[in-house]
N, C-alpha and C positions, 0 to 999 in steps of 0.2 A: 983880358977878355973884355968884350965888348958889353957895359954896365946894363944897354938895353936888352943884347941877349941876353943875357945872366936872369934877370927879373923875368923874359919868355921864359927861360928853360924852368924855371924855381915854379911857373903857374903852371904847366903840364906835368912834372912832376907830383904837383898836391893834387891837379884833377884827378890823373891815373892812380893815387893813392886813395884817394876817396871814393872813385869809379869802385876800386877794386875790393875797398872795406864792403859795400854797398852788395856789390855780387857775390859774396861769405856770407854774409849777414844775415839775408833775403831768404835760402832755402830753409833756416832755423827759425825764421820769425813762420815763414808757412806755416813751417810743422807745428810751431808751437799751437798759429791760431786754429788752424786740423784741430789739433789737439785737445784745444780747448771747446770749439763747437762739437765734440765727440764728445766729451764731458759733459754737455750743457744737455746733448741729445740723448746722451747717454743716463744722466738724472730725472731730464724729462720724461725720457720712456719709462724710466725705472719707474716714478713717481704714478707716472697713470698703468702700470700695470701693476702698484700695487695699490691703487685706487681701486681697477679693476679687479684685482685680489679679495680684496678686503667685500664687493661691491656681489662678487662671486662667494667667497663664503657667507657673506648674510644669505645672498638669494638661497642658497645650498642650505644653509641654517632655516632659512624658512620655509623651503620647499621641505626640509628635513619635517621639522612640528606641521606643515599640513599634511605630511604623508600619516604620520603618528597620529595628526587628528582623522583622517581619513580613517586610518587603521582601527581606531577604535572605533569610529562609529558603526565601522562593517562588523570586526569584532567578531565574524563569525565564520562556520566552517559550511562545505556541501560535501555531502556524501553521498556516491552513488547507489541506488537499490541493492548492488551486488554486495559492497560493503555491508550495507544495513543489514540484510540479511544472514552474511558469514558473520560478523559484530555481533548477533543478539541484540538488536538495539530496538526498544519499546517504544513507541510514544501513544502515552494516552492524555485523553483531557480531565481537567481539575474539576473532581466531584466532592458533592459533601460526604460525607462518610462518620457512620456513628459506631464510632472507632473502641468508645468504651459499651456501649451494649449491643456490642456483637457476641453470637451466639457459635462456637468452634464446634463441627463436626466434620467427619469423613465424607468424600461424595464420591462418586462413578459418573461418568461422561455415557450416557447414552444416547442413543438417536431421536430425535423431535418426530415422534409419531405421524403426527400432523404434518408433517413436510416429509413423507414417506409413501412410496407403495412398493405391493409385488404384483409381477406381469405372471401370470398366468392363464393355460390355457383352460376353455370351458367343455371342450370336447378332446375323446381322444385321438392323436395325431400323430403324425411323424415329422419328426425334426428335417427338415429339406435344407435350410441354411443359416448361418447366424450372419449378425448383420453388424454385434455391438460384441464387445469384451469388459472384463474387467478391468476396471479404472477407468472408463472413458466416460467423458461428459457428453450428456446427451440432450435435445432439448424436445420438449411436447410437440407430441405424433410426428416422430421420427421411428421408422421402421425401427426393432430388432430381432424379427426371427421370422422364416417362412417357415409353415406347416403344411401339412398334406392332410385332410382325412374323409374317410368314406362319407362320412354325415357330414361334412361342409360341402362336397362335393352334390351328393342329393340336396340340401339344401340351395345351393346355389341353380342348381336348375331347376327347381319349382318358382325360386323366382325368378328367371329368365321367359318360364313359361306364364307364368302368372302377369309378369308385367307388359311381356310383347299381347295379349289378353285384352288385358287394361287399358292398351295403346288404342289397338283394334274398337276397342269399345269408346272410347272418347272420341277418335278421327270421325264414327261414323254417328256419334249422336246421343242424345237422351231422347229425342223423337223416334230414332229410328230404331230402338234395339228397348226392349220393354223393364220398366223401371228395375224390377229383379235379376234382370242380366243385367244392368249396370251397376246395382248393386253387389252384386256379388263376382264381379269383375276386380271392384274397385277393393272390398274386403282380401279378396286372396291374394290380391299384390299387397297389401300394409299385411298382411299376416306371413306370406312368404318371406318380406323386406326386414319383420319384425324376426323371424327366426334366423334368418343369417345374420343380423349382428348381435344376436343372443350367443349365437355360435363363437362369434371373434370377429365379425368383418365391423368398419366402422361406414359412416354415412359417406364418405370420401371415398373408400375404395368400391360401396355399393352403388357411388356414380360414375367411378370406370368400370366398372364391369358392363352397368348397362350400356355406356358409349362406347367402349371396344370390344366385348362380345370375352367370352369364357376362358381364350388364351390356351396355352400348350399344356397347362397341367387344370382339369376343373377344380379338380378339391382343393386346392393350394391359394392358401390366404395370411396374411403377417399379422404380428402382434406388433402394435407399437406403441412408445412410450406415453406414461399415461402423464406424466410430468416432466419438467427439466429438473436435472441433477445428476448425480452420478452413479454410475454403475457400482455395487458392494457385493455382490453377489452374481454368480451366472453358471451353475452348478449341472452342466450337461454339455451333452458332443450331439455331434449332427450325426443324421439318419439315428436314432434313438427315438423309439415308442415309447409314446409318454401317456400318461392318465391326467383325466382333467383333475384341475385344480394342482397341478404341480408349479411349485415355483421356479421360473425359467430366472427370471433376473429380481434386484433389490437394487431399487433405484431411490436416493437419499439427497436430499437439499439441504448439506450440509453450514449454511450460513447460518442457524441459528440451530445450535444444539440444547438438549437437558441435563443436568445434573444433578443426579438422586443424591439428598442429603438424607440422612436416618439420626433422627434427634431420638433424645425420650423424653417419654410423654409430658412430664412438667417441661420441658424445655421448650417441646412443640407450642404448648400455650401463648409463649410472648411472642411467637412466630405469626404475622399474618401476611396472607396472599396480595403481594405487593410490595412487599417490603422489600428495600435493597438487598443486593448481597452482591461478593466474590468470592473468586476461586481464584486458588491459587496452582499453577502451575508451575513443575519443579525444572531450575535452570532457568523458566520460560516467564517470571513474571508474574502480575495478576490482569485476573479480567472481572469486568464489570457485570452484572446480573440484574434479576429479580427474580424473585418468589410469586409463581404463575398459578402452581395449587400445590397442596395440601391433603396427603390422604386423609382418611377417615378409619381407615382400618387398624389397627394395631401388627404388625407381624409376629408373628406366634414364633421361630425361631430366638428373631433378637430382641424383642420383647420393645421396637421402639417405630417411630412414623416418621412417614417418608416425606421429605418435603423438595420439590421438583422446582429446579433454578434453570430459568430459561438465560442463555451465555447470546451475546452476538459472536460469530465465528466466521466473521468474515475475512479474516488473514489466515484460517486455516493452524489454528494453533492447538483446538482440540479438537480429540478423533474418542468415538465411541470403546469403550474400555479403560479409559483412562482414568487411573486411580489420584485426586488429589485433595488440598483439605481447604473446605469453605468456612467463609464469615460469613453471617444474614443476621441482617442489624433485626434486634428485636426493644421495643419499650420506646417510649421518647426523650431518651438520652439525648444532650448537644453533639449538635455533627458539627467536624471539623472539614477545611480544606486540609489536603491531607498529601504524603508521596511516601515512596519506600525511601527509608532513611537510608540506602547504598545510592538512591540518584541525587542527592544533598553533598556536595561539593565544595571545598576551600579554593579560593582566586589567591594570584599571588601576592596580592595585596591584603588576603586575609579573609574577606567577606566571602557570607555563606553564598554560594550561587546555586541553581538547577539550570539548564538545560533544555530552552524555549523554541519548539521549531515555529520559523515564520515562513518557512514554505516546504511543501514536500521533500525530505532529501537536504533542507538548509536548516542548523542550529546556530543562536546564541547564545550564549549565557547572561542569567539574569539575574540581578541579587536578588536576593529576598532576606525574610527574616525568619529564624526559626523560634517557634516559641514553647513546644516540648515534644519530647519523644512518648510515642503509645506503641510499645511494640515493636514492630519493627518496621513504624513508621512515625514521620516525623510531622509536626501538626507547623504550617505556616502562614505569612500573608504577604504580600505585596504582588500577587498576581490575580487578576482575577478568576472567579469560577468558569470552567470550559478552554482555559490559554493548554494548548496541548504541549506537554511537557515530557523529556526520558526518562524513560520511570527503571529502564531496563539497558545498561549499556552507558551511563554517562562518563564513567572512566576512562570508556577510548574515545568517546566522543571529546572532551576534554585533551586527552592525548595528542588527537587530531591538530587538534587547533593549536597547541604549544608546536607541533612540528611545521604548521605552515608559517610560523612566527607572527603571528597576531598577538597583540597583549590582551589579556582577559580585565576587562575595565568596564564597569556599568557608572554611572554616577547619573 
């Protein structure tokens, strides 16, 4: 063989050997390098998502403690009217209270005179229509009943005639009609005007009458309310002949009522007109008072004197009849701030707390300190005098606020 061929064929031979190593070779180094940048991409990503991770639980860790500080600062519950009302739940404001010379007696809720009347008729009449019922609120000179009667009827037309008269006599003059007929024009309309509402009419219905004239029934004229308040009484039917001075209605302004306490008579002593007190209502709390007056007479049955606690009653908690037992602070004993030792309260952190509304319907809890029991109240401080506080109900209101998961935390 030819030595130059020999040496060609020896150099294509190692090219196509090395060509062919080259083409094997090539798809494994790819994959390797794939491989390797998937690893690289793969650590990378790994590394910033758990940078990311890490980046996310703090913020989560931090959003976590300002939701917790958020939470306690709110710290508090709302409760709606309907609640409050089915609950039982009190709130009154922090008064002093002289807790050790209070004087214990029995008392009766009866009605504040003075924020009372009865409607009754001055003549007698027939019942024509009712206007009002019992239980309804009613407010000053608002109709509640039409009458009929022979003697409002003659009265009303003396003054129709009397005053169409008086008309006549003024249109035409004090020159032209001689001073005694105008005098005596002028007398029998205010003496006619003065008998019709001696009768029942009032100044209001004696200037419809003269402006639209005597209407379908003459004698027929209304009683109306001589105050606002409520109706307590209304003790008749219509078309019923009645005699004056009978009591048609008992109309009562029950926001501030009385409570006859009955001391004896040493007791009565240290009692003076003005002097604090409460009553206590059963299931219902207490309420706040004062001593208004004072009899003077002894009662000859129980041998003791009456001392009359004027209540405010404007939530409607006490009603006339109502049997319960007063304090009325007597002497110059220390007064304490003071609460019923059931709205005194343990947080779960320990501290005494009460139960501070900061808006109608919204509680907190608020520490306080207690510093002794009187009774069946607890004497404290860290609130000031007037902060309104549950005096009735703090257990569910407490309740409340562990079921919305709020922490109970004052610091």
């Amino acid at each position: 063989m030819d030595p130059k061929f020999r040496t060609t064929t020896m150099r294509h031979i190692l090219f196509l050997t090395v060509l062919i190593a080259l083409t094997f070779s090539y798809p494994v180094m790819a994959a390797d390098d794939d491989h390797g940048h998937e690893e690289a991409d793969r650590e990378k990503h790994g590394d910033a998502q758990e940078d990311h991770g890490k980046k996310d639980s703090h913020g989560d860790e931090e959003g976590g403690h300002e939701g917790e500080d958020e939470e306690e600062e709110r710290g508090g519950v709302d409760l709606s009217p309907e609640s409050l009302k089915e609950a039982g739940i009190l709130v009154e404001p922090l008064t002093l209270q002289n807790l050790e010379g209070e004087v214990k007696a029995p008392g009766e809720v009866t009605l504040n005179s003075y924020l009372s009347s009865k409607v009754t008729p001055r003549i007698e009449a027939q019942i024509v229509a009712r206007h009002a019922k019992l239980g309804d609120t009613v407010e000053k000179g608002q109709p509640l009943v039409t009458l009929s009667g022979v003697e409002m009827a003659e009265a009303i037309g003396e003054l129709q005639v009397a005053h169409k008269e008086w008309r006549r006599v003024q249109q035409l003059g004090s020159s032209a009609v001689s001073a005694k007929r105008y005098s005596e024009a002028k007398i029998a309309d205010e003496q006619a005007r003065a008998k019709a509402m001696a009768y029942g009419m009032t100044k209001e219905q004696v200037k419809v009458l003269h402006e639209k004239g005597l209407g379908v029934t003459p004698g027929s004229f209304q009683l109306i309310a001589p105050q606002s308040g409520t109706i307590v009484s209304d003790d008749f039917i219509e078309g019923e002949l009645i005699e004056p001075g009978r009591v048609l209605f008992d109309i009562v302004n029950e926001s501030a009522l009385w409570v006859e306490s009955r001391l004896s008579p040493e007791r009565a002593k240290d009692v003076e007109v003005g002097a604090g007190a409460r009553v206590h209502i059963p299931d219902n709390g207490w309420l706040q008072g004062k001593v208004v007056q004072k009899h003077h007479l002894l009662d000859e049955e129980t041998r003791t004197i009456g001392v009359r606690i004027e209540v405010n009653n404007e939530e409607d908690r006490l009603h006339p009849g109502m049997y319960l037992d007063t304090r009325i602070q007597a002497g110059d004993e220390q007064k304490y701030l003071a609460v019923p030792t059931s709205s005194v309260l343990r947080s779960p952190d320990g501290d005494w707390v009460v139960f501070v509304e900061t808006k109608p319907g919204e509680f907190k809890p608020q520490e306080i300190k207690t510093l002794r029991n009187i009774e069946d109240h607890t004497v404290i401080e860290g609130l000031p005098e007037g902060t309104r506080v549950v005096t009735e109900g703090a257990f569910f209101v407490q309740s409340e606020l562990a079921k919305s998961g709020f922490a109970v935390h004052n610091h």
